[in-house]
PDB file of N, CA, C and O in Angstrom, chain B, residues numbered from 101:
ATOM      1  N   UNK B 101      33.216  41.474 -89.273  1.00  0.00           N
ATOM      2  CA  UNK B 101      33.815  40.216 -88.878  1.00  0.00           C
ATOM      3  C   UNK B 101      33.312  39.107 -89.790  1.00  0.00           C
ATOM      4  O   UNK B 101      32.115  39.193 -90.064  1.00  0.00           O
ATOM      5  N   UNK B 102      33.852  38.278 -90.215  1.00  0.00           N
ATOM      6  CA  UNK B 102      33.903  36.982 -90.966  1.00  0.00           C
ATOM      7  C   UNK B 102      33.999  35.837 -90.322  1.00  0.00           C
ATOM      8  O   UNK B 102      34.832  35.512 -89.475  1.00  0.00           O
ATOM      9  N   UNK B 103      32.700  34.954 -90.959  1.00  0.00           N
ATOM     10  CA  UNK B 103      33.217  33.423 -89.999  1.00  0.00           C
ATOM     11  C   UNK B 103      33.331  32.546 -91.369  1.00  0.00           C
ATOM     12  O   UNK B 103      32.662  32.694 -92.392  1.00  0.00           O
ATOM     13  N   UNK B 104      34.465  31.496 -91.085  1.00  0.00           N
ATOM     14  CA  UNK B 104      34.920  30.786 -91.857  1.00  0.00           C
ATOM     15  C   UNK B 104      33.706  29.283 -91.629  1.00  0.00           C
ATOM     16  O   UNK B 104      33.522  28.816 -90.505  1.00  0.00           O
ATOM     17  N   UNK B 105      32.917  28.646 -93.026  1.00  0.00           N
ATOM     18  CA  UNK B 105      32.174  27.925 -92.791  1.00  0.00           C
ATOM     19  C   UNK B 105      33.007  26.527 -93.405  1.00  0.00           C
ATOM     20  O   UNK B 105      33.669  27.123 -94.256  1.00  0.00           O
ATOM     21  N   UNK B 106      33.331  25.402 -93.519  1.00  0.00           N
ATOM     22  CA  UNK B 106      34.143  24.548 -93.730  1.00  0.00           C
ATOM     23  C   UNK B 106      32.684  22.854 -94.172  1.00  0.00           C
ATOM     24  O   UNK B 106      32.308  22.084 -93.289  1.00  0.00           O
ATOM     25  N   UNK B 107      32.375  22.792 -95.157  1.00  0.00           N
ATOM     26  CA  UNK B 107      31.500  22.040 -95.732  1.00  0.00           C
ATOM     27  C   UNK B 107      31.672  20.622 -97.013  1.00  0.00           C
ATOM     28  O   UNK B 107      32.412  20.556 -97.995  1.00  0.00           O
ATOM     29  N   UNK B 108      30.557  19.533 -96.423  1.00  0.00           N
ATOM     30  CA  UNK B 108      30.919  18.627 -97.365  1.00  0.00           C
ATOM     31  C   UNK B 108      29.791  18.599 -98.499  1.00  0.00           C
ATOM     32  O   UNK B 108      28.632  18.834 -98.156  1.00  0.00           O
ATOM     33  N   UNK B 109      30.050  18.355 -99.678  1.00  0.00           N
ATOM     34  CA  UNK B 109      28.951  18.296-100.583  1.00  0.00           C
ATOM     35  C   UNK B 109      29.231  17.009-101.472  1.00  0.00           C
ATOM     36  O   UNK B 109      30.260  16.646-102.041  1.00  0.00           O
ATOM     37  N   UNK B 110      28.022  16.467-101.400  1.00  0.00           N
ATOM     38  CA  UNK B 110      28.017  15.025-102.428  1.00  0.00           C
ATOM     39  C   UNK B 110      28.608  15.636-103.821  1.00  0.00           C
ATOM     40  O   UNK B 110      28.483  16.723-104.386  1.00  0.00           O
ATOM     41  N   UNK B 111      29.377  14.320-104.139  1.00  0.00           N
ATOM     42  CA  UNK B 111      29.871  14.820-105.591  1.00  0.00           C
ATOM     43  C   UNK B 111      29.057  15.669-106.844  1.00  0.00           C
ATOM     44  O   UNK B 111      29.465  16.627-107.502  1.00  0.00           O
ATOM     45  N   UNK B 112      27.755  14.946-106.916  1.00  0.00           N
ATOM     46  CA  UNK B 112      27.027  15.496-108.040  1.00  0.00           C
ATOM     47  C   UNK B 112      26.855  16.701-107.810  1.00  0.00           C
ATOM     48  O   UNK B 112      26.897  17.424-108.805  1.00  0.00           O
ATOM     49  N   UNK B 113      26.593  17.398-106.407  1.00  0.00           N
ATOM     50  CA  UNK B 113      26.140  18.915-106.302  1.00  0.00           C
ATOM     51  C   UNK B 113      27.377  19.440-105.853  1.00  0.00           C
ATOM     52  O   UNK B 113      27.204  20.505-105.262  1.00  0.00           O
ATOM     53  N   UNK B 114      29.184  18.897-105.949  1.00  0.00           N
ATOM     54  CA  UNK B 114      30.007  19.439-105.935  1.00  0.00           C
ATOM     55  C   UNK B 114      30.047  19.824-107.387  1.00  0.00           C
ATOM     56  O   UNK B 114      30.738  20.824-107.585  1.00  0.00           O
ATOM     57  N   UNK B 115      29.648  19.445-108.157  1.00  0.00           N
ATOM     58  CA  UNK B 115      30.183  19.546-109.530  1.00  0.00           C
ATOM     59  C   UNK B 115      29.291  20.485-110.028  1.00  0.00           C
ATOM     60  O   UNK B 115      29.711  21.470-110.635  1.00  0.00           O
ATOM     61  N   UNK B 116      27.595  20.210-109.763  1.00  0.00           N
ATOM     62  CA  UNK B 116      26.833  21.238-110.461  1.00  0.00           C
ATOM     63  C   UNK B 116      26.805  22.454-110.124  1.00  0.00           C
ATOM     64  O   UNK B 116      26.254  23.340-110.777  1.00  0.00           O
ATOM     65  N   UNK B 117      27.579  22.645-108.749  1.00  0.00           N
ATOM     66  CA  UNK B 117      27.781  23.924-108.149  1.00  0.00           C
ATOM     67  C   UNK B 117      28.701  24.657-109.152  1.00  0.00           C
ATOM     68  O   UNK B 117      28.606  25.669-109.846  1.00  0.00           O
ATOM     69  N   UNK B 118      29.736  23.596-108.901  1.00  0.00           N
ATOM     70  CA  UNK B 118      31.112  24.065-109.703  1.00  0.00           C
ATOM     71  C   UNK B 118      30.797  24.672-111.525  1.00  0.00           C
ATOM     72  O   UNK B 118      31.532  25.319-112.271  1.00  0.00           O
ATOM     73  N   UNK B 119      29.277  24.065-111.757  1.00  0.00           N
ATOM     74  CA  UNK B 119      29.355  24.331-113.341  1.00  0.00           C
ATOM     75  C   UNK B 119      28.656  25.353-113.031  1.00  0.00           C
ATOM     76  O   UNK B 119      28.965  26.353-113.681  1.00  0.00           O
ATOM     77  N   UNK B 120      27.796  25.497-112.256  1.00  0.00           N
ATOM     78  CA  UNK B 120      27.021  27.014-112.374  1.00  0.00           C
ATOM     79  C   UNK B 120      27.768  28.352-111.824  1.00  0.00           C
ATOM     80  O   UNK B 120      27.550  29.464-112.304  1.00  0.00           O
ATOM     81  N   UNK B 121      28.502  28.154-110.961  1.00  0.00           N
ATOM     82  CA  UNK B 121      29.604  28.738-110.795  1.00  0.00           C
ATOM     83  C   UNK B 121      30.428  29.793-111.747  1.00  0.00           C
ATOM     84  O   UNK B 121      30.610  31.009-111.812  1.00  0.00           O
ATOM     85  N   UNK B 122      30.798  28.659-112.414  1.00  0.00           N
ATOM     86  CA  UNK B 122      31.681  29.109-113.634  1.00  0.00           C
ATOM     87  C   UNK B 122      30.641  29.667-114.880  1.00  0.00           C
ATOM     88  O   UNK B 122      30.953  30.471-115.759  1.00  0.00           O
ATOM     89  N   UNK B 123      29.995  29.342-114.788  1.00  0.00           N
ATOM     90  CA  UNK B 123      28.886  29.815-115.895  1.00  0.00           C
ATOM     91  C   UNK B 123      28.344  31.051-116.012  1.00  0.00           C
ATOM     92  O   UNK B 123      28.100  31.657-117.056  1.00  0.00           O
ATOM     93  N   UNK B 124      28.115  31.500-114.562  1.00  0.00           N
ATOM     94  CA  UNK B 124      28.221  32.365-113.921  1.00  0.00           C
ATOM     95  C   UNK B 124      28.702  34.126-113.683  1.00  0.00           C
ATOM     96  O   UNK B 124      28.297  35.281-113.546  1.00  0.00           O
ATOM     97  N   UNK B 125      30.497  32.757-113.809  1.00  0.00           N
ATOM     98  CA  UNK B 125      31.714  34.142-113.787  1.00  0.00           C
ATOM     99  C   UNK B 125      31.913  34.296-112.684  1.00  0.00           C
ATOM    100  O   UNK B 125      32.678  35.241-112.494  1.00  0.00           O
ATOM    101  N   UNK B 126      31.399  33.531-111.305  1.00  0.00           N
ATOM    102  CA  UNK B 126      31.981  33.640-109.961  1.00  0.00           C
ATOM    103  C   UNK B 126      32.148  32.629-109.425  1.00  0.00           C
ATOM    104  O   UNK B 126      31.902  31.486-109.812  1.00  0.00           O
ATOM    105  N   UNK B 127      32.916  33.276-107.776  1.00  0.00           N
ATOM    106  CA  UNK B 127      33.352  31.848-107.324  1.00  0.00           C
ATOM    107  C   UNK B 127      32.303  31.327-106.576  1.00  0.00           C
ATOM    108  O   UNK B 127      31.444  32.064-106.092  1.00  0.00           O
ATOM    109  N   UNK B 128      32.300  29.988-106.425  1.00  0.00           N
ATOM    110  CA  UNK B 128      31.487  29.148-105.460  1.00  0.00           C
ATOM    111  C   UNK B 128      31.443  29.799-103.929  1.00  0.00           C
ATOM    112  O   UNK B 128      30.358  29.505-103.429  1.00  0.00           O
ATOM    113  N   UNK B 129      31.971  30.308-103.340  1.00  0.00           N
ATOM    114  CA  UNK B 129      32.042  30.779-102.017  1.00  0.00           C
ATOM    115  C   UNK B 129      30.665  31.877-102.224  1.00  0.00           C
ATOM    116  O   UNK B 129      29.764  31.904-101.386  1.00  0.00           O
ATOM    117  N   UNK B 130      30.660  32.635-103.285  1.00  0.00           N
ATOM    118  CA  UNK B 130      29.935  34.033-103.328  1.00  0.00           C
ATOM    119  C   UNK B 130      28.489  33.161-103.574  1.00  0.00           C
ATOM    120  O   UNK B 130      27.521  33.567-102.931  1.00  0.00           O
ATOM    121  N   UNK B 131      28.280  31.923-104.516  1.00  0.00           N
ATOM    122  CA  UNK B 131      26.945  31.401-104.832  1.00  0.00           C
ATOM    123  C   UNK B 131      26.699  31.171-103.634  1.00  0.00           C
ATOM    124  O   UNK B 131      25.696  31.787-103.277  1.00  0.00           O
ATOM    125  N   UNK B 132      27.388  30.252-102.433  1.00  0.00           N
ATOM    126  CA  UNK B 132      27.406  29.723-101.956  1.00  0.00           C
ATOM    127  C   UNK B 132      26.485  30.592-100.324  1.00  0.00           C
ATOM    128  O   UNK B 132      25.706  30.102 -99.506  1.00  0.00           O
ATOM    129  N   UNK B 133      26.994  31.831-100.439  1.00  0.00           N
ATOM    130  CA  UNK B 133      26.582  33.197 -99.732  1.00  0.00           C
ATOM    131  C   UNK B 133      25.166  33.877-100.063  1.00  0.00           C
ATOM    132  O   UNK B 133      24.333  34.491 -99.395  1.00  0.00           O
ATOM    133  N   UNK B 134      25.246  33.599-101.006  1.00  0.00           N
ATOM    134  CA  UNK B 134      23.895  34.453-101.956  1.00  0.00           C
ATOM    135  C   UNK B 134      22.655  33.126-101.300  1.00  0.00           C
ATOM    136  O   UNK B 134      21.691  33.314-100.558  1.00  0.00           O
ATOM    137  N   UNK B 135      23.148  31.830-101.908  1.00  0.00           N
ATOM    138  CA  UNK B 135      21.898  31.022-101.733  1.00  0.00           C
ATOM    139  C   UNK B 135      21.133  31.143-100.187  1.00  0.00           C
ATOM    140  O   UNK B 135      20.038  31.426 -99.701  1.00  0.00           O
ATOM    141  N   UNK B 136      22.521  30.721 -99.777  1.00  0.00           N
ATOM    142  CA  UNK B 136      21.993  30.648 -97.876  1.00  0.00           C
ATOM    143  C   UNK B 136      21.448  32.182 -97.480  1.00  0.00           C
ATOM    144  O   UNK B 136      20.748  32.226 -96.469  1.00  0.00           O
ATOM    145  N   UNK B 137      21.642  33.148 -98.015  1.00  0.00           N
ATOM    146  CA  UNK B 137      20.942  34.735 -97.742  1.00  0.00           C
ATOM    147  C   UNK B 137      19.503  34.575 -98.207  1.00  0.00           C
ATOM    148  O   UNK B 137      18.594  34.715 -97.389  1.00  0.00           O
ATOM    149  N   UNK B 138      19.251  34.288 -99.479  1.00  0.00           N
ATOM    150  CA  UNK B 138      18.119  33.763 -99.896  1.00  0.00           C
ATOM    151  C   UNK B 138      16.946  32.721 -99.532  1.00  0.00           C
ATOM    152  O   UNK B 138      15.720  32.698 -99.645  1.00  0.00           O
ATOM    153  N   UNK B 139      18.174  31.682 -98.927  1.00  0.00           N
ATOM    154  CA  UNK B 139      17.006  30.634 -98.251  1.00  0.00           C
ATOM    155  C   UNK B 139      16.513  31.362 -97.112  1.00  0.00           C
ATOM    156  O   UNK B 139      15.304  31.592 -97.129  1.00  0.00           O
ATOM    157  N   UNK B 140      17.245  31.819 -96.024  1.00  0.00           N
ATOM    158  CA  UNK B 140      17.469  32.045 -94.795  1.00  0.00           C
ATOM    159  C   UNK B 140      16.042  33.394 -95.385  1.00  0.00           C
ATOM    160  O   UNK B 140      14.901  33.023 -95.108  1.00  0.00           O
ATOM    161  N   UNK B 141      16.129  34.530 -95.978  1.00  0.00           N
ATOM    162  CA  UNK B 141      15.540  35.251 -96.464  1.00  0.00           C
ATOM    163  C   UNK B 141      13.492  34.345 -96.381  1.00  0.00           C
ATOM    164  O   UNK B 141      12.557  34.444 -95.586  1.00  0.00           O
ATOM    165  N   UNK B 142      13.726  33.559 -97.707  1.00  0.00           N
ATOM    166  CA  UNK B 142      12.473  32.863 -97.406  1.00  0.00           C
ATOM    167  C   UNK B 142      12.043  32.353 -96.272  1.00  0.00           C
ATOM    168  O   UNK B 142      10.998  32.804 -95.805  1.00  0.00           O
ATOM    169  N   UNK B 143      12.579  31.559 -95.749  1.00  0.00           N
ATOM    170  CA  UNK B 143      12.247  30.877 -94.332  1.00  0.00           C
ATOM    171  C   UNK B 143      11.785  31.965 -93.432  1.00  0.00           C
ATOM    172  O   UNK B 143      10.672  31.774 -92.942  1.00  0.00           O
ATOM    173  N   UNK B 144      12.487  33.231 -93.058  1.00  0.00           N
ATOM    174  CA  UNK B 144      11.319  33.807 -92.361  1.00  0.00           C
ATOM    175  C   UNK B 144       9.807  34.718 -92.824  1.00  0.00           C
ATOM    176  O   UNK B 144       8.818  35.083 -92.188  1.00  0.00           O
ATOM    177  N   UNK B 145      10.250  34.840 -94.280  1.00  0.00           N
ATOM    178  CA  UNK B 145       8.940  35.571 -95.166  1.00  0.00           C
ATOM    179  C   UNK B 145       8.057  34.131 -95.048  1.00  0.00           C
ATOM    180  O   UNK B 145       7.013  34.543 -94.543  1.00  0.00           O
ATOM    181  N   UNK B 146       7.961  33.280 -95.155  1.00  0.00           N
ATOM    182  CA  UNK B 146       7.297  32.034 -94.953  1.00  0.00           C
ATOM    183  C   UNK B 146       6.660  31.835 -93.750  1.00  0.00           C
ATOM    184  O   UNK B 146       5.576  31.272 -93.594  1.00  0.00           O
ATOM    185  N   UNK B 147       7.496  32.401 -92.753  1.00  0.00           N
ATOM    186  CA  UNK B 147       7.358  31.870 -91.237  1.00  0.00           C
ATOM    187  C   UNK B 147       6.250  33.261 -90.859  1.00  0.00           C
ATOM    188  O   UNK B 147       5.338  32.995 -90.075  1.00  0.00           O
ATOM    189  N   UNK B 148       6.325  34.629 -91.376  1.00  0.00           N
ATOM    190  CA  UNK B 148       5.585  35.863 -91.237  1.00  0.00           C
ATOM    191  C   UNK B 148       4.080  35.625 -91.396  1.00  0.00           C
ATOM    192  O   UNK B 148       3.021  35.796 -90.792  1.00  0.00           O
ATOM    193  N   UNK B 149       4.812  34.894 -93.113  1.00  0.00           N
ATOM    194  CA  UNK B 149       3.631  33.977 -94.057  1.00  0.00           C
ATOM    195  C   UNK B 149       2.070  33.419 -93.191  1.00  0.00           C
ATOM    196  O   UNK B 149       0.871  33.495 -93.460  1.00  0.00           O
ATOM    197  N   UNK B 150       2.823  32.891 -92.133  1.00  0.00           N
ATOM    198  CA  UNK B 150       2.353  31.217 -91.726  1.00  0.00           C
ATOM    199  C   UNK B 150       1.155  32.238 -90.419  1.00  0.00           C
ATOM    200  O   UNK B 150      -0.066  32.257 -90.261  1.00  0.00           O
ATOM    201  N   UNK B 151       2.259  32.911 -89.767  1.00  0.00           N
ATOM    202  CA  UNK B 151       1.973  33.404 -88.300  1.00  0.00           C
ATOM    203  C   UNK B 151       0.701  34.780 -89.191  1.00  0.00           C
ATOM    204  O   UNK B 151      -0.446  34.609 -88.778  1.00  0.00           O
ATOM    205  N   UNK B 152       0.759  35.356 -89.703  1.00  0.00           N
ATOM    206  CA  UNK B 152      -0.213  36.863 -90.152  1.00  0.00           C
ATOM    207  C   UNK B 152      -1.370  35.681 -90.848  1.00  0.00           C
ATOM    208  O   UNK B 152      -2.572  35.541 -90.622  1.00  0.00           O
ATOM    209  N   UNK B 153      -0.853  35.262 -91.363  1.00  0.00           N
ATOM    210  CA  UNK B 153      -2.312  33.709 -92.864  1.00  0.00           C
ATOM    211  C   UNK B 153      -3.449  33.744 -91.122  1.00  0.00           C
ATOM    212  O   UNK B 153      -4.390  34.497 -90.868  1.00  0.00           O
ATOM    213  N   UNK B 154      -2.935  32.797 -90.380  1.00  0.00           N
ATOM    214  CA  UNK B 154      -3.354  32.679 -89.193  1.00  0.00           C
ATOM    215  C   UNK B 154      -4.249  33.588 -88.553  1.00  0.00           C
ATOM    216  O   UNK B 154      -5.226  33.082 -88.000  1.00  0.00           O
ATOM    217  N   UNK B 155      -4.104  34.927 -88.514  1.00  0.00           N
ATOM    218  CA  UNK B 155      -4.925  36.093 -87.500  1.00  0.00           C
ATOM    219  C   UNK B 155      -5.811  36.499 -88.780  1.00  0.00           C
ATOM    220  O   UNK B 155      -6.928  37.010 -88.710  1.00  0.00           O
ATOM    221  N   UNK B 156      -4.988  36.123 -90.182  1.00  0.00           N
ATOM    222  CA  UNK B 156      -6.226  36.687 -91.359  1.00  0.00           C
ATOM    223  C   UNK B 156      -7.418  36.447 -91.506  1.00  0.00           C
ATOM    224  O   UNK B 156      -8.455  37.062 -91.756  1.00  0.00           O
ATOM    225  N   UNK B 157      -6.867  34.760 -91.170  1.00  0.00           N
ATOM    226  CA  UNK B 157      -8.201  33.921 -91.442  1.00  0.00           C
ATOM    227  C   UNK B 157      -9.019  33.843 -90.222  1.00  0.00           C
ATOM    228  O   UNK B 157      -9.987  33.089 -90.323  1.00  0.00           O
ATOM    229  N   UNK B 158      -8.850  34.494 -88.990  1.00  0.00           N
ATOM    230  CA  UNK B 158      -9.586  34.817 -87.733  1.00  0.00           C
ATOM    231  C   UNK B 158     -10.843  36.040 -88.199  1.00  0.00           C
ATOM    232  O   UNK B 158     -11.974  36.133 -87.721  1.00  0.00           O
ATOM    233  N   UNK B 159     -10.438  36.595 -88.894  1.00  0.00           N
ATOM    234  CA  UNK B 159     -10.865  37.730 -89.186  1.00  0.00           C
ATOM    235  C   UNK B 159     -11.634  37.770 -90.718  1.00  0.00           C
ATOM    236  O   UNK B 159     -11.830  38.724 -91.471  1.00  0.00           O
ATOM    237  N   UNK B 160     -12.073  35.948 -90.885  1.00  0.00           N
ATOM    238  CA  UNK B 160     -12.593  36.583 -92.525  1.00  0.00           C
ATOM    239  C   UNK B 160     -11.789  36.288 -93.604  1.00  0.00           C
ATOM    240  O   UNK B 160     -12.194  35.806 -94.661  1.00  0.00           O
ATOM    241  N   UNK B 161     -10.524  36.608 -93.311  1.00  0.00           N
ATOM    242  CA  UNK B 161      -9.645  36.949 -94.858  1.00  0.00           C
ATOM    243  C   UNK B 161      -9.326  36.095 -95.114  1.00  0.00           C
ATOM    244  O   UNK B 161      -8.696  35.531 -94.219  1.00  0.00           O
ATOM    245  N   UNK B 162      -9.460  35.354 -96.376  1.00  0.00           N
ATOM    246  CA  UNK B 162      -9.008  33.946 -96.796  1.00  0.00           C
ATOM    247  C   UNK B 162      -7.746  33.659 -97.938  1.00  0.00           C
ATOM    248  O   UNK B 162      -6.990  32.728 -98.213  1.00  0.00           O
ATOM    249  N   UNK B 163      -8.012  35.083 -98.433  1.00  0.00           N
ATOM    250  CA  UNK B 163      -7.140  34.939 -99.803  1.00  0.00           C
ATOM    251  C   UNK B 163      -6.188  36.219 -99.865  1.00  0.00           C
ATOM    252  O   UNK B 163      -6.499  37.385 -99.624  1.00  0.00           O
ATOM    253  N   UNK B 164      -5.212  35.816-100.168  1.00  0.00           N
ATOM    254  CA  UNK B 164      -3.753  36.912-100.619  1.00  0.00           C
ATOM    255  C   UNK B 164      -5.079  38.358-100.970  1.00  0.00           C
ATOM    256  O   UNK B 164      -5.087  39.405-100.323  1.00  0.00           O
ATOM    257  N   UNK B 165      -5.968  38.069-101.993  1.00  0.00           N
ATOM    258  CA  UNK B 165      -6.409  39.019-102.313  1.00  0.00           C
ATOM    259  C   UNK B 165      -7.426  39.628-101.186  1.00  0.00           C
ATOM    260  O   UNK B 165      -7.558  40.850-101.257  1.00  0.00           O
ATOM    261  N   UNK B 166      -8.038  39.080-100.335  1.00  0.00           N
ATOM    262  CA  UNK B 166      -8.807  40.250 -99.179  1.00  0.00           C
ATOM    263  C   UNK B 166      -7.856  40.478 -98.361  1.00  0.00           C
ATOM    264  O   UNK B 166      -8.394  41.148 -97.479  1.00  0.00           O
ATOM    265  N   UNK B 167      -6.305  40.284 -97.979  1.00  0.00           N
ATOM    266  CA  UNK B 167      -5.458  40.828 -97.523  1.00  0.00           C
ATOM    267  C   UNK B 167      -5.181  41.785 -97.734  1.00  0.00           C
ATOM    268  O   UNK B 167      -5.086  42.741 -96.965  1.00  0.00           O
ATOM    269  N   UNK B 168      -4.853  41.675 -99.656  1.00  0.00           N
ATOM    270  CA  UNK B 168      -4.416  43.051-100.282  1.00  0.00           C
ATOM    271  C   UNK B 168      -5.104  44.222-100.152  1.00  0.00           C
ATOM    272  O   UNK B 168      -4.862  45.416 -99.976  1.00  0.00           O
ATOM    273  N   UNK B 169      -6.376  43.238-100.348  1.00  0.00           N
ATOM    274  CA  UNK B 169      -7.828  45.122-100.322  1.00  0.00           C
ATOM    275  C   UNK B 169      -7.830  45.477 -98.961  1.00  0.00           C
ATOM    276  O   UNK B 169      -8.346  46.553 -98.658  1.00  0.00           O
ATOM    277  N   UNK B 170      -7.200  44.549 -97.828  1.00  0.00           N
ATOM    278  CA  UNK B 170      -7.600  44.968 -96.467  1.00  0.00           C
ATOM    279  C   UNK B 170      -5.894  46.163 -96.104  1.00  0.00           C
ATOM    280  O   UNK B 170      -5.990  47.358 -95.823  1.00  0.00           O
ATOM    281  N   UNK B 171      -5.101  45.719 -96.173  1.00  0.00           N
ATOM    282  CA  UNK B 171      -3.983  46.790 -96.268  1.00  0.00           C
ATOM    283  C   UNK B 171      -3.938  47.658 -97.368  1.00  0.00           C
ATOM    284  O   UNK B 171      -3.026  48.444 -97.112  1.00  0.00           O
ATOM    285  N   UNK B 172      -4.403  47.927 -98.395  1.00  0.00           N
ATOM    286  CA  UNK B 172      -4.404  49.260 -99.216  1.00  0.00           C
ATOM    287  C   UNK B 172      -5.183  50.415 -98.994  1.00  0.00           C
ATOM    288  O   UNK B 172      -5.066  51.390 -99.735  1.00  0.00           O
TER     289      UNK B 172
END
């Protein structure tokens, strides 16, 4: 199923869309799909980020790297 999204964009980022777009070789609808998958994507790796950083640092772990040595 498909939902139809219907959007306004200030001129300047109507246009820079439109040039990267074409630069591209696709249409704006597909960038337009990809980005919001991507943001939407980060926002919860961020939010995982935020909530696990939290119980790490309960426990000692301060840095990406005693995370890493602690899960390998």
């Amino acid at each position: 199923m498909r939902s139809v999204l219907s959007i306004s964009l200030p001129d300047k980022i109507a246009r820079e869309l439109d040039r990267f777009a074409k630069s591209q070789g696709r249409n704006k609808s597909d960038v337009v799909k990809e980005s919001i998958g991507i943001y939407l994507w980060e926002s919860r790796f961020e939010g995982a980020r935020k909530s696990l950083g939290a119980r790490a640092k309960k426990k000692g772990m301060v840095t990406d790297e005693d995370i890493f040595k602690e899960v390998s």
